[in-house]
C-alpha positions, 0 to 999 in steps of 0.5 A: 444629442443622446435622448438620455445621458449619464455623465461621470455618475456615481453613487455611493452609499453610506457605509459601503467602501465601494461605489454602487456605480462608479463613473458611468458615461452612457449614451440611450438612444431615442426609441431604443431598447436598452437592457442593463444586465447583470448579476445581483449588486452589479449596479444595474437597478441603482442606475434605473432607480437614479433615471426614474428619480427615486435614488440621487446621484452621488455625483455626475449629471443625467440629461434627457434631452440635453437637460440636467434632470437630477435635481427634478423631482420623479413625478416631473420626469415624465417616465412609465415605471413597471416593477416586478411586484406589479404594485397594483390597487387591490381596491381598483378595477383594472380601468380604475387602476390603469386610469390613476396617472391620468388623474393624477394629472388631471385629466378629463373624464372623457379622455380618460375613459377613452385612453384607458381603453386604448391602452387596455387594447394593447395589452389585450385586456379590454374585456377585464376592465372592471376586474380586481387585480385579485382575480387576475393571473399574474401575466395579466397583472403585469400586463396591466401594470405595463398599461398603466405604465403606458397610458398617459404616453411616457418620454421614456418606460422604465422596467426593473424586472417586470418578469421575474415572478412569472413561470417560464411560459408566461415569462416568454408571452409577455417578453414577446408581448413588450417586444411588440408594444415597443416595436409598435409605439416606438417608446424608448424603453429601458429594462433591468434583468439579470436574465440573459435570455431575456436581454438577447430577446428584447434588446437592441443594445444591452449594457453588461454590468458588474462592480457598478460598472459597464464591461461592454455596451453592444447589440445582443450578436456582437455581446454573444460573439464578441465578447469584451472579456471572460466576465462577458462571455460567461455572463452572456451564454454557456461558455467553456474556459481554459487557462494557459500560458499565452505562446504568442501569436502566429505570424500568418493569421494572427491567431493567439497560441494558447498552451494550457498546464501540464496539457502538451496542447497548443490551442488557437484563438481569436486574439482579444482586442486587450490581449492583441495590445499588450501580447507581448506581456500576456503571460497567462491567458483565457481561452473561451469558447461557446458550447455549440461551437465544440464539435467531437473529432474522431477517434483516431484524431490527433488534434484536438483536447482529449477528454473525459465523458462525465454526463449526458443530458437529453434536452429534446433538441438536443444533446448537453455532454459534459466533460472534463479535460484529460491532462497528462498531469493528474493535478492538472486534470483535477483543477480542470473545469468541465466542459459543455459540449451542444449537440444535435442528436444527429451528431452524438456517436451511438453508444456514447456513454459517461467514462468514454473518452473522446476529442473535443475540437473547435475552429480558431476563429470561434474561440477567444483568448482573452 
């Protein structure tokens, strides 16, 4: 049995045509953290607000250990909830603040007092205890946010963006930061964000969403190197794209041939699960592959996509090189996309530079026809 359950959930509402989730079936494992990822309006934090209690559910149940919970009140539910806003008292002490669940639920003082300090250990934090949140840093905030959230030993931790608001160095403490709180106390935690850095950090099943529903539900590996469909792949990682007719497939390794407009190319590619079931009625298909599986062939190549140096972009560690298909019909090169290209300064040709032309080539078996 699945600790949390949705089951045919949807939820509508007033005046929107289209369902804000739309007859969603997941499975949230004990302990596990699950990501709900996913552009704006996907549906991800309707889904965490339907959990926490604070939306209802059109129709379709969710169960937490088997019982139905969406008739139960939020506050009966058990659950820890961070927001991105951190919604702290401004009038409380850091202890006063983390200690309000557990007066609310009428615990005593003494236990109290000895549970806000452990949960103030945790994060690091016992020593601003009797600080306002007015003279804290937005990291600790959300640190005593997390706390609080934590303190009276939650079923389940809710998080809808928790990071958002921070800079970039504070945002990758504190996903370090909650991945060791979960690794350590082994709460079931479930994180909304449209971060994709941020699901492939914390996660150990992320759930992609888009139009209210789940395009693929998988580890954060098999997401980036399997991805279900173009939506996945690009939504997951850089990705370049490219569409062609679908030339069938060869007999020997099963790879799909995929001839791009006006090209004069034949590409290979993993054949998707989907394009494998109805190959035989593809037509046009997509061809992805992620920028660091792109090498640059040799000058003299004759395999290969024959491109266009656009840009060059020193990232320390490596090398963005963008460019742009080079297609004997100059339609077709104008509509072609740009692609990305990661190198490590070791594998840039010397005296490479925008309006150079080079090969771009990639292993069949690191690129997807979908």
């Amino acid at each position: 049995m699945a600790f949390i359950e949705f089951v045919d959930v949807c939820k509508h509402y007033p005046g929107n045509a289209k369902p804000a989730v739309e007859q969603l079936n997941l499975q949230i494992e004990q302990g596990e953290f699950l990501t709900l990822l996913g552009p704006s309006g996907s549906g991800k934090t309707t889904c965490l607000m339907m959990l926490a209690g604070f939306e209802s559910v059109s129709s379709g149940t969710i169960r937490q250990g088997g019982q139905p919970i969406e008739q139960r009140p939020a506050h009966q539910r058990n659950m820890g909830i961070v927001f991105q806003s951190y919604s702290l008292f401004p009038h409380m002490t850091v202890a006063g603040n983390v200690a309000f669940p557990l007066q609310v639920r009428k615990v005593g003082a003494s236990e109290t007092a000895e549970r806000v300090r452990r949960a103030l250990d945790r994060v690091h934090l016992a020593d601003f205890a009797q600080r306002r949140p007015n003279q804290l840093s937005g990291g600790q905030q959300q640190r005593v946010a997390l706390a609080r959230a934590l303190v009276f030993e939650p079923s389940l931790v809710l998080m809808d963006e928790p990071l958002a608001a921070l800079d970039k160095r504070l945002r990758e403490e504190m996903q370090l930061e909650i991945r060791r709180l979960h690794r350590d106390l082994g709460v079931t935690m479930v994180f909304v964000t449209h971060d994709q850095g941020e699901a492939m950090t914390l996660s150990d099943r992320v759930a992609v969403f888009q139009h209210g529903r789940i395009e693929q539900l998988d580890t954060p590996q098999v997401l980036y190197d399997e991805p279900a469909n173009p939506f996945v792949a690009g939504f997951l990682g850089d990705n370049n794209r490219i569409v062609g007719r679908f030339a069938g497939r060869d007999a020997a390794t099963g790879e799909a041939l995929v001839e791009p407009p006006g090209s004069g190319l034949t590409l290979r590619a993993r054949c998707s699960r989907a394009l494998a079931a109805g190959a035989a009625a593809a037509g046009n298909v997509t061809l992805c592959v992620r920028p660091e599986r792109v090498h640059l062939l040799g000058t003299d190549a004759r395999d290969g996509m024959p491109a266009t140096v656009t840009d060059l972009i020193h990232q320390g560690d490596h090398w963005r090189l963008l460019a742009r298909p080079l297609m004997p019909d100059a339609a077709a090169e104008a509509d072609a996309a740009q692609w990305l290209v990661k190198l490590s300064p070791s594998a840039l040709p010397q005296g490479l530079a925008r309006g150079h032309q080079i090969r771009l080539g990639f292993r069949p078996d690191e690129a997807w026809a979908f």
